[in-house]
C-alpha positions in Angstrom: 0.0 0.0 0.0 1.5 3.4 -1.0 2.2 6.3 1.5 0.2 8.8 1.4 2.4 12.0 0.6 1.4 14.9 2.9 4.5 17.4 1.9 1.9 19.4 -0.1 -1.0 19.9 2.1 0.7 23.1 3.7 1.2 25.0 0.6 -2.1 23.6 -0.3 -3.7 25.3 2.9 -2.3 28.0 3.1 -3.3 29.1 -0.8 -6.5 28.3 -0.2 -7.0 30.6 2.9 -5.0 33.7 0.6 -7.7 33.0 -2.1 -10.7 33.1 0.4 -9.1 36.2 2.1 -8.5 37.9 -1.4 -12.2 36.7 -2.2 -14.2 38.4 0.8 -11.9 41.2 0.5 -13.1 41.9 -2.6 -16.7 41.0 -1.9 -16.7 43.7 0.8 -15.1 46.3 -1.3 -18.1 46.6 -3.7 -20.1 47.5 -0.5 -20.9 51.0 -0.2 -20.9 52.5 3.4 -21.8 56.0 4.8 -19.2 57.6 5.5 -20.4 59.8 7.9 -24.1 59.3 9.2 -26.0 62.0 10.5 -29.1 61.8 13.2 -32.2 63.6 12.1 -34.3 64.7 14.8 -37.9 63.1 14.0 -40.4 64.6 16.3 -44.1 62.5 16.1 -47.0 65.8 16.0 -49.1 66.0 19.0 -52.6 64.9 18.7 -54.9 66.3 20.7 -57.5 64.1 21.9 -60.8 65.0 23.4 -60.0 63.2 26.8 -56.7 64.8 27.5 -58.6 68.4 27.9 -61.2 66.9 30.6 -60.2 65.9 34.4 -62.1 62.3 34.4 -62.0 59.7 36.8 -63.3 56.4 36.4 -64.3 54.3 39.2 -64.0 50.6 39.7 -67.0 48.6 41.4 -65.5 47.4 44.1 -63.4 50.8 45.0 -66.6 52.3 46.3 -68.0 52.7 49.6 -70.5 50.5 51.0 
């Protein structure tokens, strides 16, 4: 039975982790990114509802005196 020759495997490896490197690399160049983002300042408009002019209070059956 032959020996199984293992001398290459290194180079073999190591190439193939440069090629993936090189390969994302260049996958996540064609990405474009802001360079500098900015917050806007988003403010929701108030709505004014009938029930937040008028003092209410709601009782609960059993909060009230016997």
């Amino acid at each position: 039975m032959p020996q199984l020759d293992t001398s290459t495997w290194l180079t073999m490896i190591l190439s193939m982790f440069l090629a993936l490197f090189i390969i994302f690399q260049l996958k996540i160049s064609k990405h474009n990114f802001y360079h500098n983002p900015e917050l806007m300042m988003t403010k929701a408009p108030k709505q004014n509802t009938p029930w937040e002019t008028k003092w209410t209070k709601i009782y609960l059956p059993l909060s009230l005196p016997l």
